[in-house]
C-alpha positions, 0 to 999 in steps of 0.5 A: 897493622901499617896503616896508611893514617896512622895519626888519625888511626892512632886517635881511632884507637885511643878514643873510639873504644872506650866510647863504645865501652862505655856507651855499651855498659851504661845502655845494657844498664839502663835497658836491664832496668827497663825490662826488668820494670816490664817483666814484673808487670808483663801481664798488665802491660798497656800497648804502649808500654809492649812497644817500649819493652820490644824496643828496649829488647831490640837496644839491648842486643845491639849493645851486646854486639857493640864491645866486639867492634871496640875489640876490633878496633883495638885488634887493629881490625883484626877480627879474632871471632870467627865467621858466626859472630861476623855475621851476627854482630852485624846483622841483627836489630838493624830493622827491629829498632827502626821500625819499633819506632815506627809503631810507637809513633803510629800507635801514638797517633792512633792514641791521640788522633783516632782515639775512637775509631782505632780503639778496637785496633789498640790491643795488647796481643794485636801489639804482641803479635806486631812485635813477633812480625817486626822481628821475622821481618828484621830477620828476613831482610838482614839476609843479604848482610848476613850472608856477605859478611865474612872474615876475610884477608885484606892484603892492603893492611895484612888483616884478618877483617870482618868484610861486607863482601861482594866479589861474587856480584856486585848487584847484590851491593846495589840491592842491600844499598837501595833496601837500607835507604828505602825500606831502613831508612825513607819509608820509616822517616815517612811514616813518623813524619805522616803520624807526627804531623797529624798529632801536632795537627790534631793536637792544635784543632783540640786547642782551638775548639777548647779555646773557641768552647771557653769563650762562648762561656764566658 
């Protein structure tokens, strides 16, 4: 591949791999163990702890698809896998993990902050079937990715990459550009942001009364 950087290409390729070989196989270990902990105990799993399973399982196949992009590296962006894998390795657990996230941290302040209220929203097959939704829904909007990558030609470095390619309209860049920054990115920051000020917020309104109730005792 001639390169146009070559010495910053040259450290890509003698550093970026092995990172992501061995972030890869340390996160597979570690997520094994945690769903395997989960599996065993899968019929008294709290909400909580459904939630950690799904996004334990979301982590763990992204790290299955991560190796494939430390061979492309070392490839020299050669993508050798066809078209199927070009969309898949890309596509998936972009949505799922972020908002597995999001429901952690809502349930986290429905937990802590509508403690009662929420009570009858907390339950385990309500978490299930939220879990169930999260991935249809991380399905449906990894279309548009899904359907633009594609192995390509590159005449620039004579490769073979696997592309983001959008020579058939380029509104549909726009669009996957404004569905990752709003619905990927601003909406989930919005939301744990709302459910983690309002725990810190009623965690301090605890304190208070705790400590104004152990003054009046004393």
């Amino acid at each position: 591949m001639e390169s146009p950087i070559p010495a910053e290409w040259e450290l890509i390729h003698s550093i970026v791999p092995p990172y992501i070989f061995t972030l890869s196989l340390s996160g597979l270990l570690f997520n094994s163990f945690v769903l395997a902990v989960f599996f065993a105990h899968k019929d008294r799993l709290t909400v909580a702890e459904i939630y950690s399973s799904n996004l334990a399982l979301a982590d763990f196949i992204l790290l299955c698809g991560l190796p494939f992009w430390a061979m492309n590296i070392l490839n020299d962006v050669n993508w050798p896998y066809g078209d199927a894998l070009c969309k898949l390795v890309n596509s998936i657990n972009f949505y799922t993990s972020i908002y597995t996230l999001v429901m952690i941290s809502v349930d986290r302040y429905l937990a802590l902050v509508k403690t009662m209220k929420a009570r009858s929203l907390r339950r385990t097959l309500y978490a299930k079937v939220i879990c169930s939704i999260t991935w249809i829904l991380a399905a449906i909007l990894s279309m548009p990715t899904m359907v633009h990558r594609k192995v390509k030609f590159i005449k620039e470095f004579e490769t073979m990459s696997c592309i983001l390619d959008y020579s058939h309209g380029s509104s549909w860049k726009l669009a996957r550009q404004i569905l990752m920054n709003v619905v990927g990115f601003l909406l989930p920051v919005l939301v744990i942001i709302f459910s983690s000020g309002n725990i810190i917020k009623g965690t301090e309104q605890i304190k208070a009364v705790v400590i104004f109730n152990a003054k009046d005792l004393m």
